[in-house]
ZAMARGU-4260 file (C-alpha; in steps of 0.2 Angstrom, whole numbers, plus 5000, padded with zeros to 4 digits):
<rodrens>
0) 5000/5000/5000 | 5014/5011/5004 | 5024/5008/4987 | 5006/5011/4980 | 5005/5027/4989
5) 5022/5032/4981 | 5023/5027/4966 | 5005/5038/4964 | 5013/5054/4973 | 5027/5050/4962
10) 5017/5050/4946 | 5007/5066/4952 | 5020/5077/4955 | 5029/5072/4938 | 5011/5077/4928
15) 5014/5093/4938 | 5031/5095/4935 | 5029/5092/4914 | 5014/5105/4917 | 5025/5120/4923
20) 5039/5115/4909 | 5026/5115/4896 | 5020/5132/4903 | 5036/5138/4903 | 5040/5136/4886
25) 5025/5143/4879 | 5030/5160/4889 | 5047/5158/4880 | 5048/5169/4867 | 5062/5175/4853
30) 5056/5192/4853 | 5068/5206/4862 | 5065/5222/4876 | 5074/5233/4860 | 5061/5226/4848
35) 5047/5234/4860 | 5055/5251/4862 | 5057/5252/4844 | 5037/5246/4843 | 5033/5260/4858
40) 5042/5272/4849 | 5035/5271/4833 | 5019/5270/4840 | 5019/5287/4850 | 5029/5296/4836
45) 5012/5291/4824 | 5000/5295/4837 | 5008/5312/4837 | 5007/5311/4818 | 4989/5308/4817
50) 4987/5322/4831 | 4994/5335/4820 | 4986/5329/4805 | 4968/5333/4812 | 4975/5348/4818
55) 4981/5356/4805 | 4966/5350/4792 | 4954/5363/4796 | 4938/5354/4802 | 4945/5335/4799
60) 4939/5330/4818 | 4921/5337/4817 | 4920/5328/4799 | 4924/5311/4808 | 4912/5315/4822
65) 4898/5320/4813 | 4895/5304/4801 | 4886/5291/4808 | 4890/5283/4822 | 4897/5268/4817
70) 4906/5275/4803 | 4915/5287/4814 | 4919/5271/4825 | 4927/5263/4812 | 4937/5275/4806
75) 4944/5280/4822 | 4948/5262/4828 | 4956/5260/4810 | 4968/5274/4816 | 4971/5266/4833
80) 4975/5246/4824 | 4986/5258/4814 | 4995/5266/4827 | 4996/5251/4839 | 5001/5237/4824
85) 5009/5243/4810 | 5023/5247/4820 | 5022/5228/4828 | 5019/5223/4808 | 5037/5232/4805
90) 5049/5227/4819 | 5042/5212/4824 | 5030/5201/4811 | 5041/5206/4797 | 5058/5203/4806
95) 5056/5187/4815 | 5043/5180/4801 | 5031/5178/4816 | 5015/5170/4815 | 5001/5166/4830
100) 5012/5153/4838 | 5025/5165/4842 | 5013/5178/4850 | 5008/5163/4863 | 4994/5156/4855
105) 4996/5137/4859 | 4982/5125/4861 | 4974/5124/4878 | 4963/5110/4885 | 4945/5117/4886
110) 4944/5111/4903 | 4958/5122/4909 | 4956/5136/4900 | 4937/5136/4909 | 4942/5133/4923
115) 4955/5148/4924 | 4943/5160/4913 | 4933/5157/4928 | 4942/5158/4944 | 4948/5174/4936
120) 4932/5184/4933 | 4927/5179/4948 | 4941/5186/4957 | 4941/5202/4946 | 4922/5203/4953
125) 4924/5202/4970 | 4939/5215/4969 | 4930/5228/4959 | 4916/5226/4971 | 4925/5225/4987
130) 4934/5239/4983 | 4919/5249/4976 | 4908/5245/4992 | 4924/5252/5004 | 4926/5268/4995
135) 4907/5270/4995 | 4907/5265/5016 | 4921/5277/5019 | 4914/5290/5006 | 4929/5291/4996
140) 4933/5297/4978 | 4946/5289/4972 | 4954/5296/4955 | 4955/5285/4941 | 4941/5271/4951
145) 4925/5278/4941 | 4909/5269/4932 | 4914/5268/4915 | 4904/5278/4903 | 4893/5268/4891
150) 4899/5263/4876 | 4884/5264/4865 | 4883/5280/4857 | 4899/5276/4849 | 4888/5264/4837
155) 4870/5270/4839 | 4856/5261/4845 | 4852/5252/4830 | 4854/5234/4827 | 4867/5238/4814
160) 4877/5249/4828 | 4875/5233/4839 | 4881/5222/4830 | 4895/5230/4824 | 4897/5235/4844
165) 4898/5216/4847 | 4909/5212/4834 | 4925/5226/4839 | 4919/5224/4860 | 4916/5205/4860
170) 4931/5199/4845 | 4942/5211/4839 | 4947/5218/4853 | 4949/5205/4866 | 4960/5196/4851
175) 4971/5212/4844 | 4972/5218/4863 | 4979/5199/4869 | 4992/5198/4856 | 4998/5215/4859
180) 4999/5214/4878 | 4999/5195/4883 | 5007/5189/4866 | 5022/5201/4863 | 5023/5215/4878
185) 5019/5204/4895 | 5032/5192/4885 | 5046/5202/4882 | 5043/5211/4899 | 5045/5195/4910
190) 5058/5190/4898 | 5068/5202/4903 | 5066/5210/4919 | 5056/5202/4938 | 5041/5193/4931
195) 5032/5202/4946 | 5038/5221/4939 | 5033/5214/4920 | 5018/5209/4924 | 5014/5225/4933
200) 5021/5237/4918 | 5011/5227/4906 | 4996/5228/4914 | 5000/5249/4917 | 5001/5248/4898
205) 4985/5239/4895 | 4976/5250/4907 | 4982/5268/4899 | 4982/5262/4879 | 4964/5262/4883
210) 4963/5283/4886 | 4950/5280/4900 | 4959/5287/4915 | 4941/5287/4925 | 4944/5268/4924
215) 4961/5266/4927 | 4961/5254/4943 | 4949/5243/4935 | 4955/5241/4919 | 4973/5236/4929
220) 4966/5225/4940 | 4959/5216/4924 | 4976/5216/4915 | 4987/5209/4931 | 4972/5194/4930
225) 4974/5193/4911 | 4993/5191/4914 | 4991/5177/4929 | 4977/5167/4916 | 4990/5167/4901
230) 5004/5163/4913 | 4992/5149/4921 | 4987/5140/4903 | 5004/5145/4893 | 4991/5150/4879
235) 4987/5166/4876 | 4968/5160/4869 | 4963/5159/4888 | 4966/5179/4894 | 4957/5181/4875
240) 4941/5170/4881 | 4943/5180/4897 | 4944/5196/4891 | 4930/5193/4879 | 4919/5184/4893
245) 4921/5203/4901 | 4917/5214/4889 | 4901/5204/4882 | 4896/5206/4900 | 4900/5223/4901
250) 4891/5227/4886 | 4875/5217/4888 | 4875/5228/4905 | 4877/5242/4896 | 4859/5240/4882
255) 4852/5234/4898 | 4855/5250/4908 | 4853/5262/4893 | 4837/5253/4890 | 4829/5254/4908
260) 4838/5270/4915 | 4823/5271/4929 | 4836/5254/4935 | 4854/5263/4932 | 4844/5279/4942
265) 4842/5264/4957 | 4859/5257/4955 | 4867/5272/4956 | 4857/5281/4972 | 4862/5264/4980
270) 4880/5264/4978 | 4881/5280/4979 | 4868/5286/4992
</rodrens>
């Protein structure tokens, strides 16, 4: 029973042993800290580009704005995957010959990638409402811990603006973002210095690329849980599913409470009360 008892211990802790080899591996990347300063650098000095561009043509900003909705949607998040990728397209896809696999997407058993998806939204729940209920008990404001402002006039109310809504909320985003941040950034950053001061830069990043400093804190606390579920899985497909499961959940709040704001007025005089 005893040699039994071993031999099954034994086996255990080799299955967990190959687990954190495997996991390891996938977070190995050929990718290099220089090849991200000269991604960062590129991508400010075109953000800076774009800035003067629609200062200096006369009226170019209130064009954008005033077409409909989703158009103006498009267009802007055409300059933003502009900004953010052509750069990655330059130094990085183009010089290593990259493809998917080298930005961390590996195959994940469904189980596990569940399983962390999970555990992580739960957690990211119960800290963003722990932490909303203190500030509320102590009445606090703190900067950069705000409700996020609703997403939907971006794309109208129109079926067409919602779909288009779900497509860039609930799949293009949660996929670019991830291969941006998890896939190449988080990468490189644990790569090269403490994974702990990687992990936290990266999720810094995350938090201010998306210009909503109201939400700063949240969006954080999301990116230090997207980092710890790629890191868990060794694929960057589960902090996609996670960050996708988020955002449709987010959104479907959002048509909910733009459609009944009687119930936003009762949410809000109870948290806020």
């Amino acid at each position: 029973m005893r040699a039994q008892a071993n031999a099954q211990r034994l086996l255990l802790e080799k299955v967990a042993l190959s687990h954190t080899n495997i996991t390891s591996h996938a977070l190995e990347t050929r990718f290099q800290f220089k090849d991200f300063l000269k991604v960062f650098a590129l991508a400010i000095l075109l953000y800076g580009g774009f800035a003067a561009l629609f200062s200096a043509v006369p009226g170019a900003g209130q064009i954008v704005e005033e077409l409909p909705p989703v158009a103006s949607f498009i267009i802007q998040y055409l300059i933003q995957f502009v900004i953010l990728f052509f750069p990655l397209w330059i130094f990085v896809v183009s010089k290593y010959e990259a493809d998917l696999k080298d930005f961390g997407f590996q195959t994940v058993p469904w189980k596990s990638l569940l399983k962390t998806v999970s555990l992580c939204y739960v957690v990211y729940l119960i800290c963003s409402t722990s932490i909303s209920a203190l500030l509320t008990a102590l009445d606090l404001k703190l900067p950069g811990y705000d409700v996020q402002q609703s997403y939907l006039p971006l794309f109208g109310n129109d079926i067409i603006g919602l779909l288009v809504g779900f497509f860039f909320i609930a799949v293009a985003a949660p996929f670019l973002e991830e291969l941006l941040f998890r896939g190449f950034v988080y990468r490189v950053f644990v790569k090269t210095m403490a994974p702990w001061v990687g992990s936290l830069l990266t999720a810094i990043l995350f938090a201010l690329a998306h210009m909503q400093l109201a939400t700063f804190f949240p969006l954080l606390i999301l990116g230090l849980l997207l980092n710890y579920s790629y890191k868990k899985t060794g694929s960057v497909w589960t902090p996609v599913a996670l960050h996708s499961l988020n955002n449709i959940i987010a959104f479907s709040v959002d048509i909910y409470f733009t459609s009944h704001p009687d119930a936003l007025e009762q949410v809000t005089a109870f948290l806020y009360k």
